[in-house]
C-alpha positions in Angstrom: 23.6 -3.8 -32.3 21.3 -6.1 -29.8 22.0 -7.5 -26.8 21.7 -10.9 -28.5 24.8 -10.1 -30.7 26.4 -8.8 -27.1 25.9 -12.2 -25.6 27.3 -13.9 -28.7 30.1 -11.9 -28.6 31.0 -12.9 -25.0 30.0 -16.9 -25.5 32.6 -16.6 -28.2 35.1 -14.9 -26.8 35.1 -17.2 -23.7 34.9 -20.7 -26.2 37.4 -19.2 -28.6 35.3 -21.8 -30.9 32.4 -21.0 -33.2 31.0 -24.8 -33.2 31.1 -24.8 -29.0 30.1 -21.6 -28.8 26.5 -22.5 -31.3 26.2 -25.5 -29.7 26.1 -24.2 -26.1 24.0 -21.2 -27.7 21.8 -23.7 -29.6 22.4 -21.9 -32.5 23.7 -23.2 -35.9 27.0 -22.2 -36.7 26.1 -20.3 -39.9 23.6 -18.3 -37.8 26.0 -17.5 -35.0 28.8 -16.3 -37.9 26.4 -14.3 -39.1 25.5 -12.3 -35.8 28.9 -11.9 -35.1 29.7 -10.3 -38.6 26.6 -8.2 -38.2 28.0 -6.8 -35.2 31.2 -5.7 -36.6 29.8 -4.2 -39.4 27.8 -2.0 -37.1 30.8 -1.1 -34.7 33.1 -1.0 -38.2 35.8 -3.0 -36.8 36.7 -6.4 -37.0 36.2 -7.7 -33.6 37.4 -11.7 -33.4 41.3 -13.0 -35.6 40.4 -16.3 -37.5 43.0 -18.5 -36.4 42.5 -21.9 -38.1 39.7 -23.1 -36.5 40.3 -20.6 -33.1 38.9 -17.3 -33.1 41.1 -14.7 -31.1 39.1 -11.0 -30.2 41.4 -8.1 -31.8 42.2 -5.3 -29.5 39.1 -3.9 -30.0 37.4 -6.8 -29.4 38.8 -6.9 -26.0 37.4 -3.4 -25.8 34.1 -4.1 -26.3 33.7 -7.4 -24.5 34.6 -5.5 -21.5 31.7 -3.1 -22.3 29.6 -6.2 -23.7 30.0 -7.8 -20.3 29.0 -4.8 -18.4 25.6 -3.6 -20.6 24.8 -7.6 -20.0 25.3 -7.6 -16.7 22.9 -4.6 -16.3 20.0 -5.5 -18.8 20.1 -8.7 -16.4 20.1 -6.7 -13.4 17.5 -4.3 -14.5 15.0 -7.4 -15.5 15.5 -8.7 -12.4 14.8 -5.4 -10.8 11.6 -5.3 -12.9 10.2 -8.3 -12.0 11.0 -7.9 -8.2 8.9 -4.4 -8.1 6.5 -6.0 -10.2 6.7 -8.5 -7.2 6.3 -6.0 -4.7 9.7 -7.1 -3.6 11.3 -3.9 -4.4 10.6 0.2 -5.7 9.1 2.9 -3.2 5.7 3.0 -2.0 4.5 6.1 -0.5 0.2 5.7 1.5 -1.5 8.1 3.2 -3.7 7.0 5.9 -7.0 8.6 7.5 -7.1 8.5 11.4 -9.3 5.5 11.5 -7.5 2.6 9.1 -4.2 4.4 10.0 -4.9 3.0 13.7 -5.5 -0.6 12.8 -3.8 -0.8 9.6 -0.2 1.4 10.2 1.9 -1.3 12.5 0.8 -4.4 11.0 1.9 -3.1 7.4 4.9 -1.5 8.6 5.3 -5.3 10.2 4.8 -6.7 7.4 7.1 -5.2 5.1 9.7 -5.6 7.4 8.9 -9.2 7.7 7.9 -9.8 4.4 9.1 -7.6 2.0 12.6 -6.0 3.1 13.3 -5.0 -0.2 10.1 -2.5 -0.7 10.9 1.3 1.0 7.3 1.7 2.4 7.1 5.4 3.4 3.5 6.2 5.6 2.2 9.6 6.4 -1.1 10.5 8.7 -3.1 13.6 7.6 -6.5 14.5 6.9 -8.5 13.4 3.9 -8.5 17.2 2.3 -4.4 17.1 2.8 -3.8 13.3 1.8 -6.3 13.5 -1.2 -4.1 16.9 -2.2 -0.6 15.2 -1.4 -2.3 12.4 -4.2 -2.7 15.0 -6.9 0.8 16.4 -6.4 2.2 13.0 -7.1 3.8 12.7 -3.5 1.6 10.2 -2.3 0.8 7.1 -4.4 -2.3 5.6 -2.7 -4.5 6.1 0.1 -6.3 4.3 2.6 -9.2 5.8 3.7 -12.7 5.8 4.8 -14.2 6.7 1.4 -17.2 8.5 3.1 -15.2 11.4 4.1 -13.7 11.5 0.1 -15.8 14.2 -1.8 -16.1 12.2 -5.1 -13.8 13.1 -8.6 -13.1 11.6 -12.0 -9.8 11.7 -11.1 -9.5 9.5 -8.1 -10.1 5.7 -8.4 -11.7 4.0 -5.4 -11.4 0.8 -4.7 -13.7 -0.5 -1.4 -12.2 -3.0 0.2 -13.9 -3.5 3.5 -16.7 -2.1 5.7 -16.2 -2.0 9.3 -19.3 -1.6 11.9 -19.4 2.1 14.1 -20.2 2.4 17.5 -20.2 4.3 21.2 -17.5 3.1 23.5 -16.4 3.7 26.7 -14.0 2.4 29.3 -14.9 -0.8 31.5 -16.3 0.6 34.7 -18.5 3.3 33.4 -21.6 4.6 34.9 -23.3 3.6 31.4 -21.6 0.7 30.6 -23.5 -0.4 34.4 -26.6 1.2 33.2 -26.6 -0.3 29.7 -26.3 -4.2 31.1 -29.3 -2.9 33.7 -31.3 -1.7 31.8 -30.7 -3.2 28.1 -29.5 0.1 26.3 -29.2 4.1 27.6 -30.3 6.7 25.5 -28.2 9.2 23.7 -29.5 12.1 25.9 -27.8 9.5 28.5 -24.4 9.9 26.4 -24.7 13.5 26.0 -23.8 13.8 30.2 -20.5 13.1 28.8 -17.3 14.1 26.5 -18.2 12.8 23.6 -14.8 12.1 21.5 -14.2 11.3 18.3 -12.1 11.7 14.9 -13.3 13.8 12.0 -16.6 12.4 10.9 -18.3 12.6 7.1 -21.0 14.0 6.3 -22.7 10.3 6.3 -22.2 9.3 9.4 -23.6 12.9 10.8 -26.3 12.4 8.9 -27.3 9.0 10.6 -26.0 10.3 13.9 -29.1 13.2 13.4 -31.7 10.4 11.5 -31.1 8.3 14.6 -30.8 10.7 17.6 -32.0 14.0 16.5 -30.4 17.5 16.1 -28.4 17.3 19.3 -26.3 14.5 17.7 -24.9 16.4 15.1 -20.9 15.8 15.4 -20.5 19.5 15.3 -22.9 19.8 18.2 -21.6 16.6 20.0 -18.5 16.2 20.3 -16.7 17.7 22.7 -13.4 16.2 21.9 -12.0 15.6 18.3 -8.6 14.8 16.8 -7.4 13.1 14.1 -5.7 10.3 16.3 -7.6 7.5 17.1 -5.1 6.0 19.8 -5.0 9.3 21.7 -8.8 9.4 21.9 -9.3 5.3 22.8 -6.3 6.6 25.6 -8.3 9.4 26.9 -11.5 6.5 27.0 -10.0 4.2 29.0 -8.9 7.0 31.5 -11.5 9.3 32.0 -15.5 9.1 31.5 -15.5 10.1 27.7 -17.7 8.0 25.3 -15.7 7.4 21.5 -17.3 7.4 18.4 -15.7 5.0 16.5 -15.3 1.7 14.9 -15.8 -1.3 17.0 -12.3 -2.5 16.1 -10.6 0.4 17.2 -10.5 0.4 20.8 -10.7 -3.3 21.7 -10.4 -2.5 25.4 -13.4 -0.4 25.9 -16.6 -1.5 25.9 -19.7 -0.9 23.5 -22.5 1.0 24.6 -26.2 0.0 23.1 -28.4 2.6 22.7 -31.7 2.8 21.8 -32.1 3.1 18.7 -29.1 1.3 17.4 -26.4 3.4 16.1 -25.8 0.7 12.9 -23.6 3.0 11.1 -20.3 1.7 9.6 -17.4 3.0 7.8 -16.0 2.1 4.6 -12.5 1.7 4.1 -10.8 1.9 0.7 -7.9 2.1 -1.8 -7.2 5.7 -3.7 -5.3 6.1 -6.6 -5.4 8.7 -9.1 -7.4 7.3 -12.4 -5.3 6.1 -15.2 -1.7 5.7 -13.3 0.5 2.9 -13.3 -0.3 0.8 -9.9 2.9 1.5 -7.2 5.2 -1.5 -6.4 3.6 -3.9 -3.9 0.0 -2.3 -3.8 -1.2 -5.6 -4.9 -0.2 -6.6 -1.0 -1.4 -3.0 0.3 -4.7 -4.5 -0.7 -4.8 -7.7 0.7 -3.2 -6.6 4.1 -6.5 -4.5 4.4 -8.2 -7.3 4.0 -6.8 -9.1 6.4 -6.2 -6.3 9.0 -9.6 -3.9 8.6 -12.2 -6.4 10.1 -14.6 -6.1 12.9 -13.8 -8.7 15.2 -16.4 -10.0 18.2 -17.8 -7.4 20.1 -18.0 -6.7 23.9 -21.7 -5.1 24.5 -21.6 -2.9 27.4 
């Protein structure tokens, strides 16, 4: 039994004809007959009364049209269901987000879907790498967006780099260095280190050139006096007190950038996870592009 001879069976039964019923199928009549008998041999029962030249179901033909019309109905619905998740119209998609990308990234995909793709159940949560790449193993999390510096690297995880956005000190408008920078041209770190330093999490990269630039002192462990893994709450405590942020450009769009001297020309680089050899989730596709789109430095504002 197919669901070719299920759709025959209902053409029929609504023509009552076998020569309508081939012709609207574009089937020959021979060919139609003989799906028709192959279907009651398999269910054992005759299923249509030749009537002259009108065909009349038997009781249990009424029987199974009623189920013929149902399992129809949901092979249609199911294909349709398939091709919408395929889409990224539909299905459950489940991201993780570091601090960073989840700062720029979180409201304009949440925006998006809502706009966009009502359909898709978008589900976000905010952790730190170690917990997000853990909640990725365990199959609770299907992708993650991340600054793939921080990622130790696996054979398991797949990353896909999808944009690099440029690093930098920033303060509030109004600070004492943001006046000495434009008097002077730049301000040294030892300049910086007068005040809290805030900042997310940083890898091990990004320490690294912190120290190559600026010396021991600028080790984040050393630095940073104030560290969380939200980046609004630390661009909030920028803008409101004398703290410098760590961070990309992008991120705090109202505070000003600081040049030092040396350059800090350090970046992060944001990127897909997935575990290797999975099935892609509904609607990463557009997961992907959005980053595009959304993690990109825009003009800066030297101090």
């Amino acid at each position: 039994m197919t669901l070719v001879q299920l759709k025959h069976l209902i053409a029929l039964a609504e023509s009552g004809s076998f020569s309508r019923s081939a012709e609207a199928l574009f089937l020959t009549q021979p060919a139609l007959s003989r799906s028709i008998r192959a279907l009651e041999d398999d269910l054992g029962q005759p299923l249509f009364d030749r009537i002259g030249r009108h065909s009349e179901l038997t009781p249990f033909g009424r029987e199974v049209l009623a189920r013929a019309r149902q399992v129809v109905l949901d092979a249609d619905e199911l294909l349709d269901s398939g091709r919408r998740i395929g889409a990224g119209e539909a299905g459950v998609l489940r991201i993780g987000m570091g601090s960073g990308p989840g700062a720029m990234l979180m409201t304009p995909l949440l925006m998006a879907v809502a706009t966009q793709r009502p359909g898709l159940h978008l589900e976000i949560s905010r952790a730190t790498t170690a917990l997000l790449v853990q909640a990725l193993r365990e199959r609770t999390l299907d992708a993650l967006v991340l600054d793939v510096r921080s990622l130790v690297p696996a054979p398991d995880l797949c990353v896909d780099t999808v944009s690099e956005m440029r690093g930098a000190f920033l303060c509030r408008p109004g600070h004492p260095l943001a006046a000495q920078a434009a008097r002077d041209g730049a301000v040294a770190f030892a300049d910086v280190q007068r005040y809290p330093i805030a900042s997310t999490p940083l890898s091990d990269e990004v320490a690294r050139v912190l120290m190559e630039r600026y010396g021991p002192a600028a080790h984040p462990a050393q630095c940073v006096t104030l560290r969380c893994e939200e980046i609004p709450s630390l661009v909030a405590v920028a803008l409101r007190s004398d703290a410098v942020l760590i961070a990309i450009r992008a991120a705090g769009p109202d505070l000003v950038e600081l040049a030092l001297a040396p350059p800090l020309q350090a970046s992060a680089r944001f990127g897909l996870v997935t575990l290797s050899a999975r099935t892609p989730a509904p609607g990463l596709a557009l997961v992907r592009e959005w980053m595009r789109q959304t993690l990109r430095d825009a003009e800066a504002v030297p101090g």
